[in-house]
C-alpha positions as CSV (number, residue, x, y, z in Angstrom):
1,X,-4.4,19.8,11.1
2,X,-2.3,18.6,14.0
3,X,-2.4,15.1,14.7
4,X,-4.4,13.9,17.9
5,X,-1.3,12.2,19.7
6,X,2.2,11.1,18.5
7,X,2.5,7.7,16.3
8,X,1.2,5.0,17.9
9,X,3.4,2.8,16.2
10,X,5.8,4.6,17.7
11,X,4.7,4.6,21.0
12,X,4.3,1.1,21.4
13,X,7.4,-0.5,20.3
14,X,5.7,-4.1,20.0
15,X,3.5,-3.3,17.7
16,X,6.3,-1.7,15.4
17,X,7.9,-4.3,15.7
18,X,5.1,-6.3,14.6
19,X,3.6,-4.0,11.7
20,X,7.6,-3.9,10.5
21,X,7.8,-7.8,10.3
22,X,4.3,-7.8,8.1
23,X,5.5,-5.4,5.6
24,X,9.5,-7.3,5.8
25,X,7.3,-10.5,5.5
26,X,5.4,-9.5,2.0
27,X,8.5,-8.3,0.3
28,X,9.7,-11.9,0.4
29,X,7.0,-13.8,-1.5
30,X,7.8,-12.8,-5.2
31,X,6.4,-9.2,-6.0
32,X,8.3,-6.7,-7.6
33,X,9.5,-4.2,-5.5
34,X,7.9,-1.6,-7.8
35,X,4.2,-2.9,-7.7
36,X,4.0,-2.9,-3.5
37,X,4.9,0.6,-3.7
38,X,2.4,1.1,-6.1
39,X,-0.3,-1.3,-4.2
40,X,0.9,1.0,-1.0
41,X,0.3,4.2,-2.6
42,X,-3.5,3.2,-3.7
43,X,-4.4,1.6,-0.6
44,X,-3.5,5.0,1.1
45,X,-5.1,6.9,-1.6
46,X,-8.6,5.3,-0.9
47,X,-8.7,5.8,2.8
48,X,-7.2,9.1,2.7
49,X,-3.8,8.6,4.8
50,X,-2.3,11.9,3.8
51,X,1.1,10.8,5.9
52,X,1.2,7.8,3.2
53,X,0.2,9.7,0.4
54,X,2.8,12.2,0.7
55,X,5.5,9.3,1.6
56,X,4.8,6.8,-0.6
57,X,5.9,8.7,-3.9
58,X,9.0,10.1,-2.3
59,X,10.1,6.5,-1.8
60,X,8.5,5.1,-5.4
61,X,10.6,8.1,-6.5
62,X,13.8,7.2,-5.0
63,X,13.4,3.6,-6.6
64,X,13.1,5.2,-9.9
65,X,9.5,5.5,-10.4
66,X,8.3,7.6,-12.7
67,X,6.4,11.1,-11.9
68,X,3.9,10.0,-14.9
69,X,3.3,7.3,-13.0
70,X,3.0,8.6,-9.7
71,X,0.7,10.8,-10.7
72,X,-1.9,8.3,-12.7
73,X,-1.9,5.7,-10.0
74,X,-5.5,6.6,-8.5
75,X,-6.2,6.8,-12.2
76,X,-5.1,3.9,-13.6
77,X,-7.5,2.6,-14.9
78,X,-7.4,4.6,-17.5
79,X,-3.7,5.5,-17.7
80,X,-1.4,4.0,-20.3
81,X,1.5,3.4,-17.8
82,X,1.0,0.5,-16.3
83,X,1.4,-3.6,-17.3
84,X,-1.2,-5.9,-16.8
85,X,0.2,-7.2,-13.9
86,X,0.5,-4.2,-12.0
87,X,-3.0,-3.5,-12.9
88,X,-4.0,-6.5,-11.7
89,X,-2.5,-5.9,-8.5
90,X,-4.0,-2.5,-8.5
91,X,-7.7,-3.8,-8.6
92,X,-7.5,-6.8,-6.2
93,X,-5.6,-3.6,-3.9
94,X,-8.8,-1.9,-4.5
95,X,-11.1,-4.4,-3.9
96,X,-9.5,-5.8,-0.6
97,X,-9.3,-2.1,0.6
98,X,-13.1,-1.0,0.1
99,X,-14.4,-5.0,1.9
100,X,-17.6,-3.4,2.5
101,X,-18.2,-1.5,-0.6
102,X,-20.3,-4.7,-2.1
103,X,-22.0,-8.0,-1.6
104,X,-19.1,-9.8,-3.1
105,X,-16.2,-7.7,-1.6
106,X,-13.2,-10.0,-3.6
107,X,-15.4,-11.1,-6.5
108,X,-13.7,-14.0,-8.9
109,X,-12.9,-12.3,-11.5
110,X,-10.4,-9.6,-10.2
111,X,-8.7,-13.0,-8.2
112,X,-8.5,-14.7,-11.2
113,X,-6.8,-11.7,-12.9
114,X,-4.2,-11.7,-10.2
115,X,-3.9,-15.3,-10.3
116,X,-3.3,-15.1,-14.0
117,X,-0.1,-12.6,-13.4
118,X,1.1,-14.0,-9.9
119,X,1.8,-17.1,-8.7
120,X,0.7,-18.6,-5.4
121,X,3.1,-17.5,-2.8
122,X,3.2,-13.8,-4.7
123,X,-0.7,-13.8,-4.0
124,X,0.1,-14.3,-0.5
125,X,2.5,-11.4,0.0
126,X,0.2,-9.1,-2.0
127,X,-3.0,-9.8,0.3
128,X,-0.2,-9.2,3.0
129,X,0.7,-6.2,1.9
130,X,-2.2,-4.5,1.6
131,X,-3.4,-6.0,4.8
132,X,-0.1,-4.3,6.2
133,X,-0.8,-0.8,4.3
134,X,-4.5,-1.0,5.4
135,X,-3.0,-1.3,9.2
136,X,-1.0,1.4,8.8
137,X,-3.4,3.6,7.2
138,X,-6.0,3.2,9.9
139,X,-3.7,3.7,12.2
140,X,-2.4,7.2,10.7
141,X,-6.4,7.8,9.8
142,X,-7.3,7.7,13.7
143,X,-4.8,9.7,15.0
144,X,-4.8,12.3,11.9
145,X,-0.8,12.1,11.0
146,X,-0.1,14.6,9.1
147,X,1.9,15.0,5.6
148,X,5.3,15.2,6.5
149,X,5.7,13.9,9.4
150,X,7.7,10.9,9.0
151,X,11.1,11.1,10.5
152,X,14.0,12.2,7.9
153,X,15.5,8.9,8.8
154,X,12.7,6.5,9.1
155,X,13.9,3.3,6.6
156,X,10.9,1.0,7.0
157,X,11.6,-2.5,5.5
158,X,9.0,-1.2,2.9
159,X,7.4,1.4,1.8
160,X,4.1,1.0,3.7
């Protein structure tokens, strides 16, 4: 399916820019490296950004990632490959993704997880992050980017 007009985020310089310093902006606050590309990749899973679906493993990959894990990630719940941490990240990345999918969008108990695995400042820079992914997503969503069509030598900051 051919997308409905070039990148946006392309198009309008300012708001690369902006979108650029967000991501730049969450990799400072303590997270591993590792778990925002994970975080990334489900975010994009859920709201079905097929241009960050099909980069967001290439670049896990490239940081050593695992295939095993690549592939569990929108399982992983049930997957053995991940740390607590990571899976705590994963579910407060779910939960801040789907807002509107219950009463209690962020409910205490998948915070609290988080909280228990991440200090203050990393808490900040996830929510960040997967406010940044989110952004990105819906922007790709709209204007139905296709797989593949990031440049060959597009280095974002990270791996949104």
């Amino acid at each position: 399916m051919p997308a409905r007009i070039n990148n946006i985020a392309m198009m309008v310089p300012e708001a690369l820019q902006a979108l650029m310093a967000l991501g730049a902006a969450s990799e400072k606050g303590g997270m591993p490296q590792r778990t925002l590309g994970l975080v990334h990749l489900r975010a994009s899973q859920i709201n079905g950004c097929s241009l960050c679906v099909d980069m967001h493993p290439r670049y896990l990959r490239q940081a050593g990632e695992s295939d095993e894990r690549l592939f569990a990630v929108a399982a992983w719940r049930e997957a053995p490959y991940f740390t607590d941490a990571e899976r705590a990240a994963l579910a407060l990345t779910e939960a801040v993704t789907r807002l509107s999918d219950r009463p209690d969008p962020v409910p205490d108990v998948i915070w609290d997880e988080a909280a228990r695995h991440y200090d203050e400042r990393a808490l900040a820079a996830l929510v960040i992050a997967i406010a940044a992914v989110n952004a990105w997503n819906r922007l790709n969503v709209a204007t139905r980017q296709p797989a593949g069509s990031v440049p060959a030598n597009w280095q974002p900051a990270t791996a949104h």
